[in-house]
C-alpha positions, 0 to 999 in steps of 0.5 A, a space after each residue: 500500500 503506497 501510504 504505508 509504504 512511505 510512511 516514513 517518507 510523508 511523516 517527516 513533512 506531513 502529520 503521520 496517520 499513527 499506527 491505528 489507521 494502517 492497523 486497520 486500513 482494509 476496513 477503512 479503505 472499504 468504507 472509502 470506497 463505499 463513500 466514494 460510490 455516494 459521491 462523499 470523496 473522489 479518490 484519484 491515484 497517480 500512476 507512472 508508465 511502469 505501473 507504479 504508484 507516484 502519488 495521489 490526490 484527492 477531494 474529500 468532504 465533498 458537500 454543498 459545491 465544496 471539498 478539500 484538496 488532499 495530495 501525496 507524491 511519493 519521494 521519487 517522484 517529487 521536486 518534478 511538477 507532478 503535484 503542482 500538474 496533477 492538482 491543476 488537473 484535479 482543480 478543472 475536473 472538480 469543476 468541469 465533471 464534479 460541479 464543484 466551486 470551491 476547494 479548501 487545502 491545508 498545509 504545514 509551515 515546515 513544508 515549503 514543497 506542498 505549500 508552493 503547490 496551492 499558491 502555483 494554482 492559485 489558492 489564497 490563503 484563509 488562516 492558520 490551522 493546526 494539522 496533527 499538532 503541527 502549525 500550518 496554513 489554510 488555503 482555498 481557491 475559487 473553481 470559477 476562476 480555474 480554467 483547463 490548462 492549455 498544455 501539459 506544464 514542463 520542467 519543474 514547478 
């Protein structure tokens, strides 16, 4: 499974999940998907040519026109664009096929990486939060002022 897989990884930029949810991951992957099917989330899974898990990113909470933004790229595959790609793709089809207007997104402080992917898009800053204990920023972005992008972006991001 990607997320226990990097575990180590993503703890040391994001709060860890703790023992309690891969303990019990079948169960709650179960569950997801079962409120996935009702339209509560839309889970999205980044795959490279070789079939490997890259990352993902995913819409959570989905309700009245709203969701929150949620992504992990695996350490191979970071520093390269593809969170910064991948959330713009998300962002167009939240709008376009989910009829979403809004996306909110949250980061930490000691994570510069993941905050240059909200403020790349065009998330705004809403405030401080708290994430697993750790200080971080509160973003959302506006879905009408999104428009597809044109061309695939190159490069680093």
């Amino acid at each position: 499974m990607f997320e226990q897989e990097k575990r180590a990884y993503f703890a040391a930029s994001v709060p860890d999940r703790g023992d309690d949810y891969f303990a019990h991951f079948d169960a709650r992957h179960s569950d997801l998907l079962a409120e996935q099917a009702a339209g509560l989330h839309y889970f999205n899974v980044l795959v490279g040519s070789g079939g490997e898990v890259l990352g993902r990113v995913n819409l959570i909470d989905v309700a009245d026109g709203s969701a929150e933004l949620g992504y992990r790229i695996a350490e191979r595959a970071a520093r390269q664009g593809l969170a910064t790609a991948a959330v713009r793709e998300i962002c167009a089809l939240a709008a376009a096929e989910y009829g979403l207007t809004v996306l909110r997104a949250a980061t930490t402080l000691d994570n510069a990486g993941s905050q240059a992917v909200p403020a790349r898009v065009g998330f705004a800053p809403t405030g401080d939060v708290l994430l697993g204990g750790r200080p971080g920023i509160r973003y959302a972005l506006n879905l009408s002022e999104v428009h597809e992008p044109k061309s695939q972006p190159r490069g680093r991001s």
